[in-house]
N, CA and C atoms as a LAMMPS dump frame, in Angstrom:
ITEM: TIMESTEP
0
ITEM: NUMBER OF ATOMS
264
ITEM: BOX BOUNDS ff ff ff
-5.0000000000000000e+02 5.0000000000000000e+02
-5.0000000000000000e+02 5.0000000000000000e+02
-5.0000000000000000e+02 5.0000000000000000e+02
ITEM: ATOMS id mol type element x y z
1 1 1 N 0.825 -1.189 0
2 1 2 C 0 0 0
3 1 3 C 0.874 1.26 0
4 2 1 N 2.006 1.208 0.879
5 2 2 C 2.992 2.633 0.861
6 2 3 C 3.387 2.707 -0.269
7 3 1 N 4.139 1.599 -1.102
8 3 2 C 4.455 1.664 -2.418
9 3 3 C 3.598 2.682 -3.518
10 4 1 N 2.362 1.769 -3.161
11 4 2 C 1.588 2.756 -4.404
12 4 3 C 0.908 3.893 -3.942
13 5 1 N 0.961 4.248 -2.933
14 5 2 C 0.625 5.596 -2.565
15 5 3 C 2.123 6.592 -3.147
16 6 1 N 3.279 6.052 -2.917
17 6 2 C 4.197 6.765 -2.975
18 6 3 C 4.039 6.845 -4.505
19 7 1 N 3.963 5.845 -5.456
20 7 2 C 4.25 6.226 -6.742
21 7 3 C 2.59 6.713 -7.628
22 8 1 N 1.6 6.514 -6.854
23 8 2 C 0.568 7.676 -7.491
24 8 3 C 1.235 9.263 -6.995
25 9 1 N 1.435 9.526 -5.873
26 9 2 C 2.447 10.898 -5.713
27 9 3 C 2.96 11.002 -6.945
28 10 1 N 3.972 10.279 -6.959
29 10 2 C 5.022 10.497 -8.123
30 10 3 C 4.265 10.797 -9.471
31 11 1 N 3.576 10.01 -9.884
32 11 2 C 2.808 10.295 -10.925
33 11 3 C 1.679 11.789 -11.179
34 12 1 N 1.079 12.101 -10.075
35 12 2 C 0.744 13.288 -9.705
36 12 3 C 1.068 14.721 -9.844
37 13 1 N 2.349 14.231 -9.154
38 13 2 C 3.382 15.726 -9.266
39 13 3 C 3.988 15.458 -10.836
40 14 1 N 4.167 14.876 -11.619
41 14 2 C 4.492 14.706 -12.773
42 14 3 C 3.697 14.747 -13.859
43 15 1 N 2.366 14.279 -13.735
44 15 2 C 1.231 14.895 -14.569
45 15 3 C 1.369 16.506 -14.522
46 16 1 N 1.354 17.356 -13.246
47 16 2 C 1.29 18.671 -13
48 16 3 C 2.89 19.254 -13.794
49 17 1 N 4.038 18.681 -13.736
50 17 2 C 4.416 19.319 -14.07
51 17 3 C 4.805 19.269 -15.796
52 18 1 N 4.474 18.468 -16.322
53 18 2 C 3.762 17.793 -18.037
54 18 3 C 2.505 18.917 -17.894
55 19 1 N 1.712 19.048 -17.633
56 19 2 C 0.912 20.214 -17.826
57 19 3 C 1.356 21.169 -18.126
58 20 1 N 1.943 21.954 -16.736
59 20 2 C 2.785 23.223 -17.043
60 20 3 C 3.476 23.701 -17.923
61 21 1 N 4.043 22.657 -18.662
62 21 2 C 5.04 22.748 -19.662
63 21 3 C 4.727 22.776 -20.924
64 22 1 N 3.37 21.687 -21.095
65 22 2 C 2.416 22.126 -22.572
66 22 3 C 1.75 23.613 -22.16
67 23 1 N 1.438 23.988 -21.544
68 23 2 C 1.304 25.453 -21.356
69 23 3 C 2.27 26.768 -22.008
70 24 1 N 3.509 26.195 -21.298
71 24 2 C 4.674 27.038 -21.424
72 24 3 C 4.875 26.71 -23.406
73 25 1 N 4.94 25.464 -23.716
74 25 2 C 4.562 25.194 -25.064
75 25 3 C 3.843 25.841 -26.203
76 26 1 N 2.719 25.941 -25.577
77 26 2 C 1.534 26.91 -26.287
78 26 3 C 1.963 28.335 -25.996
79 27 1 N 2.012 29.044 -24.616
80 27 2 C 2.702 30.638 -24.709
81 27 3 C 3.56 30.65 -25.848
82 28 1 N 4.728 29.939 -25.973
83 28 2 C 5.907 30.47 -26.77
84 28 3 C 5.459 30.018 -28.057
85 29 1 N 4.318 29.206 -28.74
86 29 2 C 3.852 28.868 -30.441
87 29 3 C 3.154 29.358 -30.361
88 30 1 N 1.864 30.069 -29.5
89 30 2 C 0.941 30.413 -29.97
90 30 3 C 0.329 31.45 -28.902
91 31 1 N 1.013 32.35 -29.213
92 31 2 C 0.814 33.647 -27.795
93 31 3 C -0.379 34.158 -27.963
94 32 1 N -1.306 34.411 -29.216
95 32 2 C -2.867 34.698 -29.29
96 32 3 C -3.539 33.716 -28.655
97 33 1 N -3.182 32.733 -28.89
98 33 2 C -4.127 31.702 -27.655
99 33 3 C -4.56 32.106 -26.545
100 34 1 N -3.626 33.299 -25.497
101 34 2 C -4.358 33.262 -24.348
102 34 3 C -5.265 34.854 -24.555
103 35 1 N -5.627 35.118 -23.223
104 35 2 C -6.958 35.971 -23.023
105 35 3 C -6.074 37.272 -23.424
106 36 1 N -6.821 38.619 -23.9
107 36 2 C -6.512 39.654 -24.57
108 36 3 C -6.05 40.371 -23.618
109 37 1 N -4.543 41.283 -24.167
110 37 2 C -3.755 42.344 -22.817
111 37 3 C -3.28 41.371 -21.652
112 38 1 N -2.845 40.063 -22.098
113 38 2 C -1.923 39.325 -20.702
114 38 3 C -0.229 39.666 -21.409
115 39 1 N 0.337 39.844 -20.905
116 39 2 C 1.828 39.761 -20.407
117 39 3 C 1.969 38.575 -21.126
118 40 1 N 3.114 37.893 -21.922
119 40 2 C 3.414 36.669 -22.148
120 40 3 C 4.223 35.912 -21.731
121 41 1 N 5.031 37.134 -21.093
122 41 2 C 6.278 36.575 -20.412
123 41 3 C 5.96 36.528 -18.515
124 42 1 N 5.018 37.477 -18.238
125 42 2 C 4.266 37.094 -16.861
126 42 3 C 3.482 35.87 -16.996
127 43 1 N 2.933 35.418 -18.159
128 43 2 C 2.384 34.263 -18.288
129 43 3 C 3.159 33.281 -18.111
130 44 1 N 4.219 33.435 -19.096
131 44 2 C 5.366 31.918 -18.782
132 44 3 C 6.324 31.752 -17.637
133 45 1 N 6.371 32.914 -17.059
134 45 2 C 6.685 32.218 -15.887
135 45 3 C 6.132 32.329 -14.318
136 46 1 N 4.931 32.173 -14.416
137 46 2 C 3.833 31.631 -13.671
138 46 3 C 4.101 30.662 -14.012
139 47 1 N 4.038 30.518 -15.046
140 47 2 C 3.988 28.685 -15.489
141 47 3 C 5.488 28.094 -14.752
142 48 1 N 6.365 28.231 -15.267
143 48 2 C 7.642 28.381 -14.69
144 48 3 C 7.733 28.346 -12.932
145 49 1 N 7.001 28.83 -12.948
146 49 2 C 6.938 29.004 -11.42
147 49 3 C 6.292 27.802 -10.812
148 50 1 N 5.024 27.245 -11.412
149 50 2 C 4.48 26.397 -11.073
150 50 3 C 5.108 25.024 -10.991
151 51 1 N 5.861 24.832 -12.428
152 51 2 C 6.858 23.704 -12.768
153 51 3 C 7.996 23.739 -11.635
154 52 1 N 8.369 24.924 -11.222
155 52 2 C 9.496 24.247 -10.071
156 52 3 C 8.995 23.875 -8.889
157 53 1 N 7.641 24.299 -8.612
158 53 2 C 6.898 23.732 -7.475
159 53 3 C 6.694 22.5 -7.225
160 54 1 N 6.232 21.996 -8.63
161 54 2 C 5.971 20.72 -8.076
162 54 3 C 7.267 19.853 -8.628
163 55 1 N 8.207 20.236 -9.123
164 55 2 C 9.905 19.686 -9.462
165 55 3 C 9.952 19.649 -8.137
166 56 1 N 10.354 20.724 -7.149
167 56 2 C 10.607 20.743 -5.451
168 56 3 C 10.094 19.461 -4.802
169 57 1 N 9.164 19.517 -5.018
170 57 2 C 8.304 18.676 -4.477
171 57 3 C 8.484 17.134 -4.979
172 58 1 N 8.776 17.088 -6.39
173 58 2 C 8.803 15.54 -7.054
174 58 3 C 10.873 15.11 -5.985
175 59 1 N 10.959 16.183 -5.729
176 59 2 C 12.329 15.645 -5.667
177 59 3 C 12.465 15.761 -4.284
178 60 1 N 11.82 15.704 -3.216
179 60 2 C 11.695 15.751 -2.106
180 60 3 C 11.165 14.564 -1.703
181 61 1 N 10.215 14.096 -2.494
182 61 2 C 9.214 12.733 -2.804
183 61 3 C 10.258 11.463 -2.845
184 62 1 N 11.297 11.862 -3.756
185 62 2 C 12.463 10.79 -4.412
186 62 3 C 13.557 10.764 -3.433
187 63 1 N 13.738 11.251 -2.908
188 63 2 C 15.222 11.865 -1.831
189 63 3 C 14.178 10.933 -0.475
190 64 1 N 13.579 11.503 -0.074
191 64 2 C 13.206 10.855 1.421
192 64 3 C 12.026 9.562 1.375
193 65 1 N 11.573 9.594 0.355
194 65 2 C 11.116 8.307 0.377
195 65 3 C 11.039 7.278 -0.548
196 66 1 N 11.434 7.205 -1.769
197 66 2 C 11.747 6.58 -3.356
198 66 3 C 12.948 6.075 -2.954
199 67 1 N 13.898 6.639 -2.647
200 67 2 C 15.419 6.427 -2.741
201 67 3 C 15.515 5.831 -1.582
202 68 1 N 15.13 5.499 -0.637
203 68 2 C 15.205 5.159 0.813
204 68 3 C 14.369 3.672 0.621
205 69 1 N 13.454 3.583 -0.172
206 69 2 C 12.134 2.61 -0.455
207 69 3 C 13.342 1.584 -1.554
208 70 1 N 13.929 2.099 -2.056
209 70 2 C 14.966 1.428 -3.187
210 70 3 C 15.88 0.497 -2.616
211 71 1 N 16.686 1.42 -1.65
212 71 2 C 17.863 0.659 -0.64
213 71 3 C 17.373 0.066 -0.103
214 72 1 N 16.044 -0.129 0.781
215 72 2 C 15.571 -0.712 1.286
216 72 3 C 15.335 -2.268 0.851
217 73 1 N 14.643 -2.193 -0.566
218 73 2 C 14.476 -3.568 -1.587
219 73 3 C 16.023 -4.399 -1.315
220 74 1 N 17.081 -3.357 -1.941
221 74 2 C 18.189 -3.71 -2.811
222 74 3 C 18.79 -4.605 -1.209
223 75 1 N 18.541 -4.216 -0.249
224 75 2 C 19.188 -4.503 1.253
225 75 3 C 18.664 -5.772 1.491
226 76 1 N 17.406 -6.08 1.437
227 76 2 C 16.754 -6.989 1.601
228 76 3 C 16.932 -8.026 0.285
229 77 1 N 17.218 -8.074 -1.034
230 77 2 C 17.318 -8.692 -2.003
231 77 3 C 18.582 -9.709 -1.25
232 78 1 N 19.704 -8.668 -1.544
233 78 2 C 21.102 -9.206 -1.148
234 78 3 C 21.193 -10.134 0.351
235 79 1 N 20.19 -9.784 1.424
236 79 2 C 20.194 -10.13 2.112
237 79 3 C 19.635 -11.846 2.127
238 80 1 N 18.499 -11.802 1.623
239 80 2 C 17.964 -13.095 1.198
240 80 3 C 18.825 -14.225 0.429
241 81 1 N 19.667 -13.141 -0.608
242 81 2 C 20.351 -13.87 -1.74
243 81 3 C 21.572 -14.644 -0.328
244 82 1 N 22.303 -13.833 -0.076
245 82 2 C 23.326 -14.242 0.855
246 82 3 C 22.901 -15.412 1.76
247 83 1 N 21.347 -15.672 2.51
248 83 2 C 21.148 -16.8 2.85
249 83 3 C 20.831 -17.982 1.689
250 84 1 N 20.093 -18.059 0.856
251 84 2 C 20.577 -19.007 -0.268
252 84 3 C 21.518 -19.195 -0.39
253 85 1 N 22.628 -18.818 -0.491
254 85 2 C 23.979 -18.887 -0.735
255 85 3 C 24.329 -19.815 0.31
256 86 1 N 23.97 -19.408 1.643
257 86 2 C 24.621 -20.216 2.829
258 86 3 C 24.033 -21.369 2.91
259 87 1 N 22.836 -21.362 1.639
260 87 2 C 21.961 -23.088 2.616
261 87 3 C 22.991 -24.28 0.87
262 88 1 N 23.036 -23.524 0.169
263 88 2 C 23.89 -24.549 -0.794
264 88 3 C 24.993 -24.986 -0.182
């Protein structure tokens, strides 16, 4: 259950920041697209802004609990493997 809570997170903050970025996409091809008298460059980086938010966040996600959830496997793999080893 922690597993996939942790990696719908992951997926979450990564949908959001794949959003942001087709955004930032469309500002810079197609600057009439948005609403009349906006800023384009206050537009893109709002967007910009948004994308490092949830970057902060995707990598805070990976650092204290992904990367910790990893060693954890890799500790326990080797560990198991090493008793097989001892029962041959």
């Amino acid at each position: 259950m922690r597993e996939r809570l942790i990696n719908a997170q992951q997926s979450h903050l990564m949908g959001h920041i794949n959003k942001h970025l087709a955004n930032i996409e469309v500002l810079l091809t197609n600057p009439v697209g948005i609403g009349e008298h906006q800023d384009i460059g206050t537009a893109i980086e709002e967007e910009l802004a948004e994308v490092a938010d949830y970057h902060d966040k995707l990598e805070m996600l990976t650092k204290f609990f992904i990367e910790p959830m990893v060693k954890a496997q890799q500790a326990e793999q080797e560990q198991s493997e090493g008793e097989s080893s001892d029962e041959v």
